[in-house]
C-alpha positions in Angstrom: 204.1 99.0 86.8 203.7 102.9 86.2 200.1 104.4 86.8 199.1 104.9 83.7 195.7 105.8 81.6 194.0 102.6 80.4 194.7 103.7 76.9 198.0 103.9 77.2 197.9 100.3 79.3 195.9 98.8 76.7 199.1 99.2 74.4 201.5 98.1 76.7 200.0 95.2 78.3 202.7 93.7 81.0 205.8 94.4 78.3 208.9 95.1 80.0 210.9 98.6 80.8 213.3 100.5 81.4 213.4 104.2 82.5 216.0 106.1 80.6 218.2 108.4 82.8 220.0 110.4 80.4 217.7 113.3 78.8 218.1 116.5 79.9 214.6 117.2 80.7 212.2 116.5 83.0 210.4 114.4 81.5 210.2 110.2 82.5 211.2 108.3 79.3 210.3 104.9 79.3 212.0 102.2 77.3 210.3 99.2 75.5 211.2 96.6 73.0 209.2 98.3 70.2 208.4 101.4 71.6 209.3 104.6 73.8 206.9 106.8 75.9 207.4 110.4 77.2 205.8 111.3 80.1 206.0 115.1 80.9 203.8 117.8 82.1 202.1 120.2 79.8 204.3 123.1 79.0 205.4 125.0 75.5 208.1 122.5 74.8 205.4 119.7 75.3 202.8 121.2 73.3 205.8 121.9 69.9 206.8 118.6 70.3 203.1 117.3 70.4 202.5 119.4 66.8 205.5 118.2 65.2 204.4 114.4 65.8 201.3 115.1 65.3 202.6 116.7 62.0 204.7 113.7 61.2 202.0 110.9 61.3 202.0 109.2 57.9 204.9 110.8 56.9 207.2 108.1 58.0 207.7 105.4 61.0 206.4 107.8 63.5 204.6 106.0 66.7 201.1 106.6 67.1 200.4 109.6 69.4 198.2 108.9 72.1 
């Protein structure tokens, strides 16, 4: 399993992955049934992306930001 916060554990129990491969980025996508998480470091390409999901919530099927 990945070391994760407990939050972010709390969500996705013991549900299987995958790690997707094919971004550009260097970020660590991780692939559930239901669900995706990014895992990247802090930089100005994080911190847009954050803004425009955090923008997003209720506005659509947008996944909770945690």
């Amino acid at each position: 399993m990945l070391d994760l916060p407990d939050k972010i554990k709390s969500l996705i129990h013991e549900e299987e992955y995958s790690i997707d491969d094919v971004g550009m980025s260097d970020s660590t996508v991780v692939l559930f049934k239901d669900k995706v998480l990014k895992i990247q470091t802090i930089s100005e390409e994080a911190e847009n992306e954050y803004h425009v999901m955090e923008w997003l919530q209720g506005k659509g099927q947008v996944q909770i930001i945690v």
